[in-house]
Backbone as a ProteinNet text record, in pm:
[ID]
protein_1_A
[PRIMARY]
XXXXXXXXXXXXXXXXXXXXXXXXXXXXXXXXXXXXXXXXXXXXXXXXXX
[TERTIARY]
82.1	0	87.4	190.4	289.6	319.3	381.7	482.7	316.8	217.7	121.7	91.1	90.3	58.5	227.1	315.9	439.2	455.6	369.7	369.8	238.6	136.7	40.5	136.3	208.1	248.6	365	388.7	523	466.7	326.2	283.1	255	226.4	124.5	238.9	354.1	432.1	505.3	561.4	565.4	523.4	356.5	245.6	237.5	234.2	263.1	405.7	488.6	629.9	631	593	557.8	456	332	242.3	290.4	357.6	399.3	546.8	608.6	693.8	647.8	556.9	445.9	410.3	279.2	194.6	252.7	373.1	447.4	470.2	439.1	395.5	242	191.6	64.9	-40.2	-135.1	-230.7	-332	-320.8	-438.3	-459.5	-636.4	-656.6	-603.5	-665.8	-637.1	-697.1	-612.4	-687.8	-812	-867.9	-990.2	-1015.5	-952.6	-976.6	-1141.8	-1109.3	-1243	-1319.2	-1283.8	-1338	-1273.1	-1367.4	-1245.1	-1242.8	-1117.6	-1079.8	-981.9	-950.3	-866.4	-712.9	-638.5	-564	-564.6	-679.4	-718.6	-683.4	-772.5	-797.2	-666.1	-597.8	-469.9	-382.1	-362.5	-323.8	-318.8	-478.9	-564.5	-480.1	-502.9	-426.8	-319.7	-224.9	-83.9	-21.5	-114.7	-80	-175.2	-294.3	-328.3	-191.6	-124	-63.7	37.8	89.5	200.4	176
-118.6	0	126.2	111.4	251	244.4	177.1	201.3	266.5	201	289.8	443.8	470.3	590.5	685.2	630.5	715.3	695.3	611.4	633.1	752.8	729.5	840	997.1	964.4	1096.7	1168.6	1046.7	1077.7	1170.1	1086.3	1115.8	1302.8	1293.6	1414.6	1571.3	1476.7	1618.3	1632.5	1499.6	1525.4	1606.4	1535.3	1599.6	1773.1	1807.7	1978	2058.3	1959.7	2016.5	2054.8	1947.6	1952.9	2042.8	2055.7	2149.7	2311	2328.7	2459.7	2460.7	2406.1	2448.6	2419.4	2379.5	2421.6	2527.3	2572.1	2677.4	2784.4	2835.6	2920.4	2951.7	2856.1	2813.5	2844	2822.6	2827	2882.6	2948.9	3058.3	3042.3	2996.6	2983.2	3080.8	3147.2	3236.6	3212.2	3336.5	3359.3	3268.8	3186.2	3118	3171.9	3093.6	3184.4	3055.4	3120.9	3026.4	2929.3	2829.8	2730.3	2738.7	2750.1	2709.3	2643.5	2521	2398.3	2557.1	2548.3	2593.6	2478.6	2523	2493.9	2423.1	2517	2499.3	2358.8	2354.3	2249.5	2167.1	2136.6	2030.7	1997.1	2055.8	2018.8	1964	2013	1944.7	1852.4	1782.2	1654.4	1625.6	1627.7	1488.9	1498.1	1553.8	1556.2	1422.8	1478.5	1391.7	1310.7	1247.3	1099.6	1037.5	1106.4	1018.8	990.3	1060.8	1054.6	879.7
0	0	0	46.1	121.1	-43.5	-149.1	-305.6	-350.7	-347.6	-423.4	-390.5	-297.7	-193.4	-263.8	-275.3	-315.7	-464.9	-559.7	-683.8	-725.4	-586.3	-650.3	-616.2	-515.6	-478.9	-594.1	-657.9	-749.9	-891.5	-927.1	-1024.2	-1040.8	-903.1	-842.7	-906	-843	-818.9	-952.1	-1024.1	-1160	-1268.7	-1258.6	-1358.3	-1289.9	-1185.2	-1152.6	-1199.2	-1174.2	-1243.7	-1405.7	-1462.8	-1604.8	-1623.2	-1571.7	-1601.8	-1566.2	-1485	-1454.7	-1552.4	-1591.7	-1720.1	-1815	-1863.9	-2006.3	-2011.7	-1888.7	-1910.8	-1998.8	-1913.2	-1963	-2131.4	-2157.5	-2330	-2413.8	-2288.6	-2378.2	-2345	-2422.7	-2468.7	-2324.7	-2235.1	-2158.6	-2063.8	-2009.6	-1974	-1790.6	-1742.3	-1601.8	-1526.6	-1452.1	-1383.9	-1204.9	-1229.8	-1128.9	-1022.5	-848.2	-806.9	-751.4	-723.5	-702.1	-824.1	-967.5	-1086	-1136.8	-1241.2	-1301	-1434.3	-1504	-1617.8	-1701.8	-1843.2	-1911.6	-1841	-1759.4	-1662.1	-1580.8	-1510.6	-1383.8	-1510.4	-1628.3	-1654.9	-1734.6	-1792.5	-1814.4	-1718.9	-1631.8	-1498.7	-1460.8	-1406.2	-1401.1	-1537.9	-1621.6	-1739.3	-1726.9	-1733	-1687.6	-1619.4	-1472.4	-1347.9	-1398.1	-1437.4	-1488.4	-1580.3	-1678	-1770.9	-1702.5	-1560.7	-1502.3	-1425.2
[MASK]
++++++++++++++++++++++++++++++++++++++++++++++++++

């Protein structure tokens, strides 16, 4: 249980690393907090493919 719990955690921080040196790339608006946007959901897939 503990390798799954540190592969979700691996994924987590990966898929945010990668997503925050993309953004910087690409056309997407302001993010607004406690709304899903463009952003969130890029994110969420990120860290899924991670």
């Amino acid at each position: 249980m503990l390798v799954k719990l540190l592969q979700a955690l691996l994924a987590i921080v990966l898929g945010n690393l990668a997503y925050f040196l993309l953004v910087a790339h690409l056309p997407l608006p302001r993010h607004r907090p406690f709304q899903v946007d463009a952003g969130l959901l890029l994110d969420f897939f990120i860290c899924l493919g991670f």
